[in-house]
C-alpha positions in Angstrom: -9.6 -38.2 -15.7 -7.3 -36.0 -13.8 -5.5 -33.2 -15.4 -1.6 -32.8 -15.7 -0.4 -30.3 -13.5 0.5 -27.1 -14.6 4.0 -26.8 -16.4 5.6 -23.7 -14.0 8.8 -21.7 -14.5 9.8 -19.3 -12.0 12.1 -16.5 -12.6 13.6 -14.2 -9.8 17.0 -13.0 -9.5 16.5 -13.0 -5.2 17.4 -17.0 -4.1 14.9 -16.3 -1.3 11.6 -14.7 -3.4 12.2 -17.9 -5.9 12.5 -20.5 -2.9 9.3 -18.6 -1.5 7.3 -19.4 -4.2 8.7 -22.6 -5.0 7.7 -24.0 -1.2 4.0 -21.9 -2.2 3.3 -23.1 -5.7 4.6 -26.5 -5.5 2.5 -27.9 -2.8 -0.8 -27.3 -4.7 -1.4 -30.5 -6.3 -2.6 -28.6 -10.1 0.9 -26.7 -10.4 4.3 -28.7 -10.7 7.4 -26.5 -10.4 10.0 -27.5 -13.2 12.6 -25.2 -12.7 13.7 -21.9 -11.7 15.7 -19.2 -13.2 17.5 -16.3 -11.8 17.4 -13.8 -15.1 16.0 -13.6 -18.4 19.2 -15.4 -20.1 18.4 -18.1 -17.8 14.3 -18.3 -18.1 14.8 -18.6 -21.9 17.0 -21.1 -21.4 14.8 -23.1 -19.3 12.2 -22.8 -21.6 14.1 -24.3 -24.4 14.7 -27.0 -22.6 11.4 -27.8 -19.8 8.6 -26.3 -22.5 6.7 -24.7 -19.3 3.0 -23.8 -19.7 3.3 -21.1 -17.3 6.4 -18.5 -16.3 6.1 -16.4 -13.5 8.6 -13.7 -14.5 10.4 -10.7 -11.9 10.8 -7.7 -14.1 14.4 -6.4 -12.9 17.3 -8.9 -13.0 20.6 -9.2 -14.1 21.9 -10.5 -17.7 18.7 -9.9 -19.1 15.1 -8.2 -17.5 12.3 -9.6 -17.4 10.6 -7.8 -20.4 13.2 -8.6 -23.1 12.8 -12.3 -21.5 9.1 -12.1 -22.0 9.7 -10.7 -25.7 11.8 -13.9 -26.8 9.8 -16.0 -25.1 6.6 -15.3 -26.6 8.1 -14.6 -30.1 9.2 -18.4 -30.0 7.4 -20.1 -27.9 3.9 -18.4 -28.4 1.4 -20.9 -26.4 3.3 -20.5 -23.0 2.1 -17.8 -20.9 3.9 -15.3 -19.1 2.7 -13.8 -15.7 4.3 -10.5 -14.5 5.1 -10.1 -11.2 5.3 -6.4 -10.2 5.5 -3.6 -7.3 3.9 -0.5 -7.5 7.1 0.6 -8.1 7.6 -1.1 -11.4 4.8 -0.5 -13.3 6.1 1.6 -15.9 8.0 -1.6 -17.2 4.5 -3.4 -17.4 3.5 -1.8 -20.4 6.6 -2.5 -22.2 5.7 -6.6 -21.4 2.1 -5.8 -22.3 3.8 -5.0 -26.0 5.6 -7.9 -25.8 2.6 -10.3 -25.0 2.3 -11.1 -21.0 -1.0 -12.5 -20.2 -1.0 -11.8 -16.9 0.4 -8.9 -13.9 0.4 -9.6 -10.6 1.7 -7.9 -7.0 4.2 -9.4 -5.5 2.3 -9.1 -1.9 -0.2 -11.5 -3.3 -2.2 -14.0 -1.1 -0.2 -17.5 -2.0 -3.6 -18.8 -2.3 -4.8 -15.8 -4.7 -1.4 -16.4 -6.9 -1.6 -19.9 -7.5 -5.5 -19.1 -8.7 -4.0 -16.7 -10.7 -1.9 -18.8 -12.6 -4.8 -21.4 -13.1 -6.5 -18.4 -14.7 -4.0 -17.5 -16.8 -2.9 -21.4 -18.0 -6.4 -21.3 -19.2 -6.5 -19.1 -21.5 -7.1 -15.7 -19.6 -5.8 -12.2 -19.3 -5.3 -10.9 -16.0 -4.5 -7.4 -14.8 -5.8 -6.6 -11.3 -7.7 -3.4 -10.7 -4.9 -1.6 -8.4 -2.7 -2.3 -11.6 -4.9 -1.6 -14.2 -5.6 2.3 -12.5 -2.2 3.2 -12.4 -1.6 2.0 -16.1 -4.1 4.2 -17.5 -3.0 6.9 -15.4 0.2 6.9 -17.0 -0.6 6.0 -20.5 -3.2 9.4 -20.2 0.0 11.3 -18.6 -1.5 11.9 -15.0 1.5 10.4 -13.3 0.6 12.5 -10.0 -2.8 10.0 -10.3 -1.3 7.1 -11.6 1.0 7.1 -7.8 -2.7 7.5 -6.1 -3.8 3.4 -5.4 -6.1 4.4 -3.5 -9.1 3.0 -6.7 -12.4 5.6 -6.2 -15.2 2.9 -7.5 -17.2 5.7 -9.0 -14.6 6.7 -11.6 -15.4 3.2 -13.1 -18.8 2.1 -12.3 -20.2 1.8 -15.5 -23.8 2.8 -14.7 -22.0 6.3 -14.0 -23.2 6.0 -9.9 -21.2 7.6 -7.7 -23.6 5.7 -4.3 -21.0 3.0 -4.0 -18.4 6.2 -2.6 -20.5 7.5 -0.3 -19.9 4.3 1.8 -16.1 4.2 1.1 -16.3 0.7 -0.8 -12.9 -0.2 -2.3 -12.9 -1.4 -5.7 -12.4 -5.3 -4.2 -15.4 -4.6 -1.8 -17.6 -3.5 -5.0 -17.1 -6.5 -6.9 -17.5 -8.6 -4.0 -20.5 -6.7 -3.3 -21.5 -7.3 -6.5 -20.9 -11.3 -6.3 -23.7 -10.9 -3.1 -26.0 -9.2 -5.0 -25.6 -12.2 -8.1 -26.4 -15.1 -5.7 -22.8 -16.0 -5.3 -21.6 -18.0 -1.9 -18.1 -17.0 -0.6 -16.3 -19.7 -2.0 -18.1 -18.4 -5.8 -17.1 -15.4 -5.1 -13.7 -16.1 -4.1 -12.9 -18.0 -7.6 -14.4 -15.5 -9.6 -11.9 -12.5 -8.5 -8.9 -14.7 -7.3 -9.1 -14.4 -3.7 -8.9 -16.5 -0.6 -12.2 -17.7 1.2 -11.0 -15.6 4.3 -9.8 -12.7 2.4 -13.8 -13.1 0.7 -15.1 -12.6 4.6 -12.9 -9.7 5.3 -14.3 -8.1 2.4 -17.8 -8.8 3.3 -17.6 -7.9 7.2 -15.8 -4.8 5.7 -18.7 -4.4 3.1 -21.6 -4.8 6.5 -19.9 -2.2 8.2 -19.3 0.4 6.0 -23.1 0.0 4.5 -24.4 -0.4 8.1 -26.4 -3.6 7.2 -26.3 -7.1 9.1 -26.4 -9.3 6.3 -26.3 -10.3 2.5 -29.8 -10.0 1.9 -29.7 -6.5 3.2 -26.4 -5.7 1.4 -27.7 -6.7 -1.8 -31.2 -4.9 -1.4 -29.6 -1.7 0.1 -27.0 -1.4 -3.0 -29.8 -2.4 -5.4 -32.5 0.5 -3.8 -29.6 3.1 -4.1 -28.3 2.2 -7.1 -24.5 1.3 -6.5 -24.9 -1.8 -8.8 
C-alpha cells in the first residue's frame, strides 16, 4: 500500500529560493508541496490552515523570523516538524530554534537530492544536524568563536576511539563516515541513504577516500583503515 506523500510547507522570504525548491521538492513523488510562505506571520498561517507534516523554514525574514515562527508552531502544533535551513552565516540563530524545538538544520547549498532525503529523515521521526553544523555549534556554545568560523571538521577531534590515523591522510569528516560505510559492507547506494547524500556525491567521496589513502579499492580501504586503526 503506497504511502501519502509528505505534507511540505516551504517558508522563504526570496520568491526565487521558494520557487527553487518548490520545482526541487515537488517532483519527488514521496513529498507534495502544499504551500509556501514568505515570513513567519505567513508560515503559521499556513499551518493553521494546510496542517503540513514537514516546514522547511529560512531563518531571516520579514514580519516575523524564522525562530519565533518555529516557536509557535511547535508550541501548537507539536507533531509537525520543522527543518532549519541555514548559512554558515546564520548559525548563531540555530540554537535559539534548537530551544524552540526544530528537528532538523540544513545548508542551504545542499544537494536537491540530499535535501529532499533530509526531509524524509526528519518526517520520520529523526533529528538531523549535519557535522559542518554541529562543529560550529559547539564551538560557540564553549565560547571558541575564532573555532566555531573554522569548517574546515579535523576527524580526529571526534573519532571516538581517540585515533588521530584518519588525519594523517586528510580524510574530511564526510570521507570518514563514508569510509566507515566501506569498512561495514555497505554498497554506494547504502551508504548514500545512511548519511543523506547523492549516489554520485557517494563516488566522489570514495575516489577522494582511494586517493588520499593511496589504495585501489574497497577491500583495500577497509583493510588499510582497519590495520591502522582509523575506525
Amino acid at each position: 500500500m503506497k504511502m501519502e506523500p509528505i505534507k511540505l510547507l516551504l517558508v522563504d522570504d526570496q520568491d526565487l529560493i521558494r520557487e527553487s525548491l518548490y520545482i526541487v521538492l515537488d517532483m519527488d513523488p514521496d513529498i507534495q508541496v502544499i504551500g509556501m510562505a514568505e515570513n513567519g506571520k505567513k508560515a503559521v498561517e499556513c499551518c493553521e490552515a494546510q496542517q503540513p507534516d514537514v516546514v522547511l523554514m529560512d531563518i531571516h525574514m520579514p514580519v516575523m523570523d524564522g525562530v519565533d515562527a518555529t516557536k509557535e508552531i511547535k508550541s501548537r502544533w507539536p507533531d509537525t516538524k520543522v527543518i532549519i535551513l541555514t548559512t554558515f552565516q546564520e548559525v548563531d540563530f540555530v540554537v535559539g530554534a534548537i530551544s524552540a524545538g526544530a528537528e532538523g538544520y540544513l545548508l542551504k547549498a545542499i544537494h536537491p537530492k540530499d535535501l529532499a532525503a533530509g526531509v524524509k529523515w526528519v518526517h520520520q521521526g529523526n533529528t538531523l544536524i549535519p557535522q559542518d553544523i554541529a562543529k560550529i555549534l559547539v564551538n560557540e556554545l564553549r565560547g571558541n568563536p575564532d573555532d566555531a568560523k573554522d569548517t574546515s571538521f579535523s576527524v580526529s577531534k571526534v573519532n571516538r576511539s581517540g585515533s588521530s590515523a584518519s588525519s594523517h591522510y586528510g580524510l574530511s569528516e564526510r570521507e570518514f563516515q563514508v569510509l566507515h560505510g566501506i569498512a561495514d559492507g555497505l554498497n554506494n547506494k547504502e551508504i548514500a541513504e545512511k548519511l543523506f547524500l547523492s549516489e554520485g556525491t557517494v563516488k566522489n567521496y570514495i575516489s577522494n577516500i582511494y586517493s588520499k589513502m593511496d589504495v585501489r579499492d574497497r577491500i583495500q580501504a577497509a583493510k588499510k583503515a582497519q590495520n591502522e586503526g582509523i575506525l
